[in-house]
MDAnalysis code that builds the backbone (N, CA, C; Angstrom):
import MDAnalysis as mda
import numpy as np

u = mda.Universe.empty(291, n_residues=97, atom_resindex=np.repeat(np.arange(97), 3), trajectory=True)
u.add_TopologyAttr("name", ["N", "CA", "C"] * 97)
u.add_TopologyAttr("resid", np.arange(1, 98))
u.add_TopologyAttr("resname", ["UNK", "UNK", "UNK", "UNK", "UNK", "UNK", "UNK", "UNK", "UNK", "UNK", "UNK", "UNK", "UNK", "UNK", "UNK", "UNK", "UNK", "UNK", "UNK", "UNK", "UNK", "UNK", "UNK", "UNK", "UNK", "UNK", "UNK", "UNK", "UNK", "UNK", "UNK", "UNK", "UNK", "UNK", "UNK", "UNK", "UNK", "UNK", "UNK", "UNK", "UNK", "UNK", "UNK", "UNK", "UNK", "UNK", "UNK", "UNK", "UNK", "UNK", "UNK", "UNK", "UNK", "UNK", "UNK", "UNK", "UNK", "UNK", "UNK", "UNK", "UNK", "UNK", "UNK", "UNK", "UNK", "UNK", "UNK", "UNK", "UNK", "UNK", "UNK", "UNK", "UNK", "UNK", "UNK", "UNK", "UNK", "UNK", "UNK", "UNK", "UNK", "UNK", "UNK", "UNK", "UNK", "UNK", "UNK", "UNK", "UNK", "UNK", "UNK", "UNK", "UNK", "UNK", "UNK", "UNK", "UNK"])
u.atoms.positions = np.array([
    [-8.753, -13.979, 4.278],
    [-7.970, -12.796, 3.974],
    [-8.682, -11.581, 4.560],
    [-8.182, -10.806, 5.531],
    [-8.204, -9.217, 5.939],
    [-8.662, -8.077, 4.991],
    [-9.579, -7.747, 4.532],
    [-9.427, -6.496, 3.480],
    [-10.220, -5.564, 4.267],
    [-9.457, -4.328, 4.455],
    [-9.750, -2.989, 4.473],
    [-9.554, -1.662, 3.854],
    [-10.701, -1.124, 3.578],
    [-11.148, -0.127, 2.663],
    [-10.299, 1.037, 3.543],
    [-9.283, 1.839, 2.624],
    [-8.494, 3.246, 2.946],
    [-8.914, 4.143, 1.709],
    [-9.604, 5.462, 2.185],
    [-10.266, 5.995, 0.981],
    [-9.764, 7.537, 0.945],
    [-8.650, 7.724, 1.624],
    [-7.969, 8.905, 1.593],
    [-6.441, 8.716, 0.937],
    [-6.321, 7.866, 0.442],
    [-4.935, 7.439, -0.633],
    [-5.210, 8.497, -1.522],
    [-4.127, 9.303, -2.048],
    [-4.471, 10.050, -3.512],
    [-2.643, 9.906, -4.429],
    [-3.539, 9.892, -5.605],
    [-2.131, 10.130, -6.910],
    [-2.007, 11.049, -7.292],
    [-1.042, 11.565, -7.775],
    [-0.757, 13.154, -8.380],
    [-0.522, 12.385, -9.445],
    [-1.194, 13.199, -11.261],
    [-1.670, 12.563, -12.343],
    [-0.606, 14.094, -13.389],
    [0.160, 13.668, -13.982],
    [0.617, 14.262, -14.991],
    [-0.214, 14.266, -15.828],
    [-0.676, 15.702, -16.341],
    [-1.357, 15.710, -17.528],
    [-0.430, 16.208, -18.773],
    [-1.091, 15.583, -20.142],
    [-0.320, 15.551, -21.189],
    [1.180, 16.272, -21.876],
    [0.288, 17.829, -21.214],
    [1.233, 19.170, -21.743],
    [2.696, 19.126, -20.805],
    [2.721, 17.962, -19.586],
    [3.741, 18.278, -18.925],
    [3.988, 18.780, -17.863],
    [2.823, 20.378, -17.836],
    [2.705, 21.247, -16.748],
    [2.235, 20.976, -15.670],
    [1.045, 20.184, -15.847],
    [-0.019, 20.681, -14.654],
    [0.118, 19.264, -13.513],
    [-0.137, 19.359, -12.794],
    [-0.595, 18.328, -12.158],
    [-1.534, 18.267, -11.028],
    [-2.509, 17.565, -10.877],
    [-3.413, 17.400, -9.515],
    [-3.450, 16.051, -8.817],
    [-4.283, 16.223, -7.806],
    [-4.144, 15.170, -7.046],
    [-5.975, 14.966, -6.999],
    [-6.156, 13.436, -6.995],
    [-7.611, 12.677, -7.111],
    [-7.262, 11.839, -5.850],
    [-8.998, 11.653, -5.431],
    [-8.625, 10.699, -4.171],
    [-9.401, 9.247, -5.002],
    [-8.582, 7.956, -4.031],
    [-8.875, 7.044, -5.107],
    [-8.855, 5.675, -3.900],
    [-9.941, 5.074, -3.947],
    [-10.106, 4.250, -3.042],
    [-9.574, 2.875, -3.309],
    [-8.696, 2.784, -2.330],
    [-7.756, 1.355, -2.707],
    [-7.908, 0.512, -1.503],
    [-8.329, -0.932, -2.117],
    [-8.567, -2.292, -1.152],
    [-6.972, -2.506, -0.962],
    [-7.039, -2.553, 0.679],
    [-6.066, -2.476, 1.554],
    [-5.888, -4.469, 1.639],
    [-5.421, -5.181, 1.062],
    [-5.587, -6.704, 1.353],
    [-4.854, -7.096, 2.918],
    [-3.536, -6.323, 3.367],
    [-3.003, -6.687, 4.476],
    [-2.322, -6.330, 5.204],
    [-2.844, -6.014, 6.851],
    [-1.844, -5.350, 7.553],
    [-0.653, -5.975, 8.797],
    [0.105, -5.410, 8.615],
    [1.092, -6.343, 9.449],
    [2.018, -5.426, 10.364],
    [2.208, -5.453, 11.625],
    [2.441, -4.727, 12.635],
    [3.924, -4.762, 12.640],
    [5.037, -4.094, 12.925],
    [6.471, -4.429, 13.048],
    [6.667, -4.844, 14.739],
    [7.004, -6.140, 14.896],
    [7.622, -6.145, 16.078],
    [8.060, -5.617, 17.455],
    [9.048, -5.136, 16.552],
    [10.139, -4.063, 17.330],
    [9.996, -2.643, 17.416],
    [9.432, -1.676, 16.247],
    [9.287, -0.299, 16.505],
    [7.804, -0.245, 16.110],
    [6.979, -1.157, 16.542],
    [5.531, -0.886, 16.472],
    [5.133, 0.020, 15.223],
    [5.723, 0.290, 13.759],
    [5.156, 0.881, 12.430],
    [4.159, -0.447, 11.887],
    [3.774, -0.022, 11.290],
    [2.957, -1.252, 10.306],
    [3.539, -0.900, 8.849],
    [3.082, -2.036, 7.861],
    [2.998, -2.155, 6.560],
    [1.481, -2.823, 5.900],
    [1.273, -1.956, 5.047],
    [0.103, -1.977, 4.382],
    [0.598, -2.491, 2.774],
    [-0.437, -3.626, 2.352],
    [-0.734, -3.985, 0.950],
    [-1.591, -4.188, 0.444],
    [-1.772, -3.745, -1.004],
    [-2.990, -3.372, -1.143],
    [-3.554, -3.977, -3.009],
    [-4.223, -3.549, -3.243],
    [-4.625, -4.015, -4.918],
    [-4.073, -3.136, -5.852],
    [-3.568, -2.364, -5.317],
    [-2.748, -1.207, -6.343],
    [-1.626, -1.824, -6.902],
    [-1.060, -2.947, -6.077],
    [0.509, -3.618, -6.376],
    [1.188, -2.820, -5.313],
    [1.209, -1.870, -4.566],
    [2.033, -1.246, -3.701],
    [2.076, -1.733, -2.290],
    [2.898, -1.856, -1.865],
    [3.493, -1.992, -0.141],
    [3.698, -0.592, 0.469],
    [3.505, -0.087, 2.075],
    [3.475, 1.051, 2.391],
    [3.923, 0.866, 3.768],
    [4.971, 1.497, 4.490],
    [4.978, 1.636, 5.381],
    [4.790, 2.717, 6.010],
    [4.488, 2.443, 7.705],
    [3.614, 3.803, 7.990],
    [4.053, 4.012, 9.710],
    [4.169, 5.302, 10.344],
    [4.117, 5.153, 11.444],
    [3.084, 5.653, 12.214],
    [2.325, 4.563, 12.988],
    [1.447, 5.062, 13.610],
    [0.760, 5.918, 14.211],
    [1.952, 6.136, 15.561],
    [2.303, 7.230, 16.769],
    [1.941, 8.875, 15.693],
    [2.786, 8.919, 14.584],
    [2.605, 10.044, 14.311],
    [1.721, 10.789, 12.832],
    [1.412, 9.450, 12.873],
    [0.296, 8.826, 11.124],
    [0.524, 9.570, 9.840],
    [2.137, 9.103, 9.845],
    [2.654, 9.454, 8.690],
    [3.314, 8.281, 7.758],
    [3.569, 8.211, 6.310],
    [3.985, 6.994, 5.495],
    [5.607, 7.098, 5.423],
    [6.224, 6.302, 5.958],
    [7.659, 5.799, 5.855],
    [8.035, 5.854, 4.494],
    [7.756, 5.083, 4.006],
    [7.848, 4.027, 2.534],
    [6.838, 3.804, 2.173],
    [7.067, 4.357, 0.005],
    [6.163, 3.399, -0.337],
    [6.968, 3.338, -1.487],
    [6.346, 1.830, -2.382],
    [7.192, 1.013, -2.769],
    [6.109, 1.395, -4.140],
    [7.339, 1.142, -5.381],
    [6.988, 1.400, -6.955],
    [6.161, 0.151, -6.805],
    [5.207, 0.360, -8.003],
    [3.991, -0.200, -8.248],
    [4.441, -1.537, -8.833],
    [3.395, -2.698, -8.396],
    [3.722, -3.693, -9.239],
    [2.731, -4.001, -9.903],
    [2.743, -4.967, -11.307],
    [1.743, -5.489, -12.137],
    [1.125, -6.244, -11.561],
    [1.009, -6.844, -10.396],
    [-0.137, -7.378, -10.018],
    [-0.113, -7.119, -8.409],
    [-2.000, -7.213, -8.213],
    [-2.023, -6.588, -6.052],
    [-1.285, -7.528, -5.693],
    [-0.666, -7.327, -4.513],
    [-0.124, -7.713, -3.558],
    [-1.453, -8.094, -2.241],
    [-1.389, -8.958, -2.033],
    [-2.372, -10.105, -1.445],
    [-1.980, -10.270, 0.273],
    [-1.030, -10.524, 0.324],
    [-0.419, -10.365, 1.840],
    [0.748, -10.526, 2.467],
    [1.228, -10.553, 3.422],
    [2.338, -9.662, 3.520],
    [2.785, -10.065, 5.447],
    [4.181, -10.274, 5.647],
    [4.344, -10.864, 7.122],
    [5.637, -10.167, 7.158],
    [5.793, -10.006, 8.668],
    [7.062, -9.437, 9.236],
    [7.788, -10.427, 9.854],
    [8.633, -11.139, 9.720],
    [9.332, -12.324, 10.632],
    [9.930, -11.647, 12.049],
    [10.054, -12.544, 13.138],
    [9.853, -12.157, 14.664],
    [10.844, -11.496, 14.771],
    [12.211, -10.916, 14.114],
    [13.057, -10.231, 14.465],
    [12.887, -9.074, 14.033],
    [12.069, -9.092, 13.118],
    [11.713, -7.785, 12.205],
    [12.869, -7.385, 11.385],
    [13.613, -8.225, 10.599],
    [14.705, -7.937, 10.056],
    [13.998, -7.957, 8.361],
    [12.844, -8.924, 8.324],
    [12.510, -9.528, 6.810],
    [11.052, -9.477, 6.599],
    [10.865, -8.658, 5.497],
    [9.448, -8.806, 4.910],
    [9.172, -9.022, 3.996],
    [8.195, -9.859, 3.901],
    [7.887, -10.894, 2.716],
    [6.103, -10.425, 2.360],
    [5.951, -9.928, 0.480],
    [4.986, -10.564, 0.233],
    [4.696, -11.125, -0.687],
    [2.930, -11.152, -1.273],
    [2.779, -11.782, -2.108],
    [1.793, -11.428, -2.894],
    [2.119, -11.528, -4.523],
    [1.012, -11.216, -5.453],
    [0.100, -11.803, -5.962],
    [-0.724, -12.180, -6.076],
    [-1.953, -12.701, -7.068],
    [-3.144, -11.729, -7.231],
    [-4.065, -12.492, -8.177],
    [-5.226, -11.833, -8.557],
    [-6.399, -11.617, -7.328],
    [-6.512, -10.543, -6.771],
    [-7.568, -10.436, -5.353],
    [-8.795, -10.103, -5.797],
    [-9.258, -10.175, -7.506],
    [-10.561, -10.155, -7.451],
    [-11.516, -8.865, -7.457],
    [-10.061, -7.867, -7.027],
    [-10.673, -6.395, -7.221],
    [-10.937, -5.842, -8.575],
    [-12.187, -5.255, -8.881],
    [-12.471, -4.538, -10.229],
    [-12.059, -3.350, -10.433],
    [-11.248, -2.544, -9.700],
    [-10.968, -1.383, -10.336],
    [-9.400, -1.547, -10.704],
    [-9.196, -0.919, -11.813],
    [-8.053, -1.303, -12.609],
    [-6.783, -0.118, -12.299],
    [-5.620, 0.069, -12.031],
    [-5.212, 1.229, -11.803],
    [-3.776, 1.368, -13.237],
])
């Protein structure tokens, strides 16, 4: 398995009262990257449970996908680039989100 460290990911964190909010940077194990075919973007998955798509050329995020209860492990583009498939299990990472 592929894992790469992306340490400029950040969450914006509602605090209690409602009002405020900031943003923390938060280092998330990247488990898998997978290139698109046809318009050369990638998709990133990671231990957060999230999928991300991204475009390179101009290194900005397409898509990103609501969180799941467990990381997402890895992840394939089929040759037409019509279908993407991944997959969850336990990757062993200790930080809890």
């Amino acid at each position: 398995m592929r894992q790469v460290y992306r340490w400029c990911h950040t969450h914006n964190i509602r605090l209690p009262d409602n009002k405020l909010t900031y943003s923390h940077f938060l280092g998330v194990q990247v488990n898998d990257i997978v290139f698109h075919p046809v318009h050369g973007t990638l998709a990133t998955v990671g231990s957060d449970g999230r999928y991300n798509f991204w475009d390179k050329d101009v290194r900005t995020k397409l898509k990103s996908a609501d969180q799941l209860n467990q990381p997402i492990v890895a992840c394939d583009i089929d040759s037409s680039g019509k279908v993407f498939a991944y997959a969850t299990s336990y990757d062993w990472c200790l930080v809890s989100y």
